[in-house]
C-alpha positions in Angstrom: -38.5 195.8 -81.7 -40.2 196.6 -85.0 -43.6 198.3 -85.0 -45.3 195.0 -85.8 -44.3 193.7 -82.2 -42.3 191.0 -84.2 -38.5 190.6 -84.1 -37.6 188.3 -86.2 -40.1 187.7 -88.5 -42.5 189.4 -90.8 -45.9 190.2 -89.7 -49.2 188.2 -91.4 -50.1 191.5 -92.4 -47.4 192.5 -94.3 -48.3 190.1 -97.8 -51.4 192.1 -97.3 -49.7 195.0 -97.3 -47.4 194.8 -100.2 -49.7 192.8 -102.3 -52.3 195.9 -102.0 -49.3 197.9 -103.5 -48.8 196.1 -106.3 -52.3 195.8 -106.7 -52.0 199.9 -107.0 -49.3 200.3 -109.6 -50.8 197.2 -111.9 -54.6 199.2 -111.4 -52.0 202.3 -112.8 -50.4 200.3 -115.6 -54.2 199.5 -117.1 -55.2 202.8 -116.9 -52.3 203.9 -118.4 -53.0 200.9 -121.4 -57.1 202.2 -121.8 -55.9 206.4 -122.3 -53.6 205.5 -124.7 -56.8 203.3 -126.5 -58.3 206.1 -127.9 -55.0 207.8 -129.8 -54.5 204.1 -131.0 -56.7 204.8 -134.1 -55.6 208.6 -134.5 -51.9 207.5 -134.2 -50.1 204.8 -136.4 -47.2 205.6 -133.4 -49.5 203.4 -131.1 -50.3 199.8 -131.9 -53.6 199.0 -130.9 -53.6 195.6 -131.0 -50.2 195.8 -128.8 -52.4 198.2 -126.4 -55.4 195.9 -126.0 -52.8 192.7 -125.5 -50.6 194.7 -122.8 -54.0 195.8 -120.9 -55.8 192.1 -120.9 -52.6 191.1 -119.5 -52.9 193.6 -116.6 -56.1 192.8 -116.0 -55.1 188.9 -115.6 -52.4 190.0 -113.2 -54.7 192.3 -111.5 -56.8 188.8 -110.9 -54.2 186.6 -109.7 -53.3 189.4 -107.2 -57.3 189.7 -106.2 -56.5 186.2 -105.4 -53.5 186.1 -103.5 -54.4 188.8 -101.4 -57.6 186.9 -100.4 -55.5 184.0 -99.6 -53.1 186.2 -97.5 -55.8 187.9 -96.2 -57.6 185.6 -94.8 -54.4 183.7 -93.3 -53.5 187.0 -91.7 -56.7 188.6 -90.2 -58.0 184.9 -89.4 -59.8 185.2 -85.5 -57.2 183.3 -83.5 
């Protein structure tokens, strides 16, 4: 028996779980976009316009997983 008392299946949790993850390393990824911001305009090695492109699109995944994880959520912590 896994620890989530299921057998054969996944816990309603575990979306939850991983989705909050992912959440994690994306949040990582745009900070990793906004440092590099500032040496954009000191640097020709760093493309700004590449830098703000990369970090508005982690910020619309960081939205659809906002989403998703209210969706989950609320499917898995629901009061039965």
């Amino acid at each position: 028996m896994k620890l989530n008392g299921r057998l054969l299946r996944r816990s309603p949790a575990t979306p939850v779980i991983e989705l909050d993850a992912l959440a994690m390393a994306v949040a990582g990824k745009a900070a990793g976009w906004r440092a590099l911001l500032p040496v954009s305009d000191r640097d020709g090695a760093v493309d700004e316009h590449r830098l703000r492109e990369l970090l508005a699109r982690a910020e619309d995944q960081a939205g659809r997983i906002r989403d998703l994880q209210s969706h989950y959520a609320a499917d898995a912590f629901a009061a039965s």
